[in-house]
C-alpha positions in Angstrom: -3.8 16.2 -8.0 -2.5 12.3 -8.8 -2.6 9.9 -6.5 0.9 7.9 -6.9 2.2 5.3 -4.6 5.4 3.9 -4.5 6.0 0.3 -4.0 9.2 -1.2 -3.4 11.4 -4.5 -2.9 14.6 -5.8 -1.9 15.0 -3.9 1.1 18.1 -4.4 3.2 18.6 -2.3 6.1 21.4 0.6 5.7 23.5 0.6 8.8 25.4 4.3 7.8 24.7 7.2 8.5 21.5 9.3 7.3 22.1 12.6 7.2 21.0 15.5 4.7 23.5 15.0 1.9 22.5 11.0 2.5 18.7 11.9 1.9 19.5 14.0 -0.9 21.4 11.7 -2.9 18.9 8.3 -2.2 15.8 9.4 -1.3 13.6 8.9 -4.2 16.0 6.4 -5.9 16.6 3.9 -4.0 16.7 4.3 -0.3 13.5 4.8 2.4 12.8 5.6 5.9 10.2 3.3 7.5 7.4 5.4 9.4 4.6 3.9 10.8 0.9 4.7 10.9 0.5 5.8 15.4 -3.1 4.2 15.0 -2.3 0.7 12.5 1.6 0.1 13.9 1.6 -3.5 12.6 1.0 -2.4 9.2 4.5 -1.9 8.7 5.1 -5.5 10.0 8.3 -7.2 8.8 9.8 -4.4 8.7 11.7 -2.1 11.5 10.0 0.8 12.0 12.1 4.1 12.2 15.0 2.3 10.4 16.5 3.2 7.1 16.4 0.6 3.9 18.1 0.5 0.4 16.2 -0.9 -2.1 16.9 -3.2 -5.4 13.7 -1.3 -7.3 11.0 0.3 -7.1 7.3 0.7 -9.2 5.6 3.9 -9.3 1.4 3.3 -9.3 -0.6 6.4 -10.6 -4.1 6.0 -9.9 -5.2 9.4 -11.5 -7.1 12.2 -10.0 -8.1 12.0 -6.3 -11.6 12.3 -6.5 -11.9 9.1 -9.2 -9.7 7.0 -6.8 -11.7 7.4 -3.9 -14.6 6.7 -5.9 -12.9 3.3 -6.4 -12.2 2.4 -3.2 -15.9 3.0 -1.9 -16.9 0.8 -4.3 -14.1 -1.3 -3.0 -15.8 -1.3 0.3 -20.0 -1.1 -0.8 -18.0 -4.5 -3.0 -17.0 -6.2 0.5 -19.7 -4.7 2.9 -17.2 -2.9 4.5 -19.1 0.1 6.8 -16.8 2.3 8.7 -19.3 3.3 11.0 -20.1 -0.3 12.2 -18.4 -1.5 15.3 -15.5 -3.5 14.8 -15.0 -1.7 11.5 -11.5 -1.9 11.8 -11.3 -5.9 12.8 -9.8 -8.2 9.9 -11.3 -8.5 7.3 -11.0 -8.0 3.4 -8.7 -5.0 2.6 -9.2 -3.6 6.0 -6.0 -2.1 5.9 -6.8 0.1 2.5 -9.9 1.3 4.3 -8.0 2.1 7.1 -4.8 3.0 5.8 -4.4 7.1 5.4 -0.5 7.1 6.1 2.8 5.2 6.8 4.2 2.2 5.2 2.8 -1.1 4.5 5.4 -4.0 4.7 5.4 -7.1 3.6 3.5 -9.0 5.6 0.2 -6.9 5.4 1.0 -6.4 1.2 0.8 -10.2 0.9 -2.4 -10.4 3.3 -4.2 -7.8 0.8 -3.0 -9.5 -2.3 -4.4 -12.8 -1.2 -7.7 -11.0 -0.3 -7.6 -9.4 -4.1 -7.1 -13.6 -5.1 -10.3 -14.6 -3.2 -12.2 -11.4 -4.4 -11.3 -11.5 -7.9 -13.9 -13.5 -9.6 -16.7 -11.4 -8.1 -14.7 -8.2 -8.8 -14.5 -9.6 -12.5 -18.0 -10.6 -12.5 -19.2 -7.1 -11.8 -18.7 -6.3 -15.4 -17.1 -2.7 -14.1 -13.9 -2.4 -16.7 -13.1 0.8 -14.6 -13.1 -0.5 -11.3 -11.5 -4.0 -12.2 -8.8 -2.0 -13.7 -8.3 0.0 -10.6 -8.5 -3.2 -8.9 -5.6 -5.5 -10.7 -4.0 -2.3 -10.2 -3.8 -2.3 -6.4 -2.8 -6.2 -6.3 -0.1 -5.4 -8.8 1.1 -2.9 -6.2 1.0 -5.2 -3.3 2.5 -8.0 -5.2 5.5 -5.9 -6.2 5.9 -5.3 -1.8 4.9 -8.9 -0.4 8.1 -10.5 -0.6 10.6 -8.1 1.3 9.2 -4.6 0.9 6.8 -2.1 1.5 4.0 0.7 -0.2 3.9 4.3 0.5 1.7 6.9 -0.5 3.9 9.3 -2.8 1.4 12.2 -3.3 -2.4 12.9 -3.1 
């Protein structure tokens, strides 16, 4: 199965009523509930959890199979020396949040924190002379670029 994420921007809060014909008719073109991940909460920060946004536009990120992707973001982490099973695994630090992600949004203020940590990283990541990975990896920023401003990211399907 493809891993696809959806990033979006231009959020503004819808203040009608969400019912079933409502979700029918925007969800997955241009409307989203904001859920938040119970153990990372502030990842959806700038944005009001449980709350229901319309969005200008959206970009669709396909990453491929699931078994290639995760490949990627290991040597995302072996890249940073991120080691889950450290203490203080989950303090800041580079990408943190994608190694610690696994569901709910990602708002704004987190997508531009992991785009400036793809900024500082991206001469190494380049240097590594890995055209896979470095793909993968301008991928991801372009995701979180496209959110920084006033949006979020969302795991679509994996």
């Amino acid at each position: 199965m493809s891993v696809i994420f959806v990033a979006c921007k231009g959020l503004r809060k819808f203040n009608g009523i969400v019912d079933d014909q409502f979700r029918s008719a925007h969800f997955d073109t241009d409307a989203v509930e904001i859920d938040e991940n119970p153990k990372w909460p502030y990842f959806a920060n700038g944005l009001e959890v449980g709350t229901t946004y319309m969005y200008e536009e959206d970009c669709w990120f396909s990453f491929g199979r699931r078994y290639p992707f995760y490949e990627n973001v290991d040597k995302l982490a072996v890249f940073v020396g991120y080691d889950y099973r450290l203490p203080g695994a989950g303090d800041p630090g580079p990408f943190r949040e994608l190694f610690c992600w696994g569901k709910g949004m990602v708002g704004p203020v987190i997508s531009a924190k992991l785009v400036s940590d793809f900024d500082d990283w991206d001469d190494r990541a380049r240097a590594l002379d890995d055209e896979n990975f470095y793909n993968f990896y301008q991928d991801m920023r372009r995701m979180f670029e496209f959110a920084m401003k006033d949006g979020c990211v969302f795991l679509r399907n994996m």
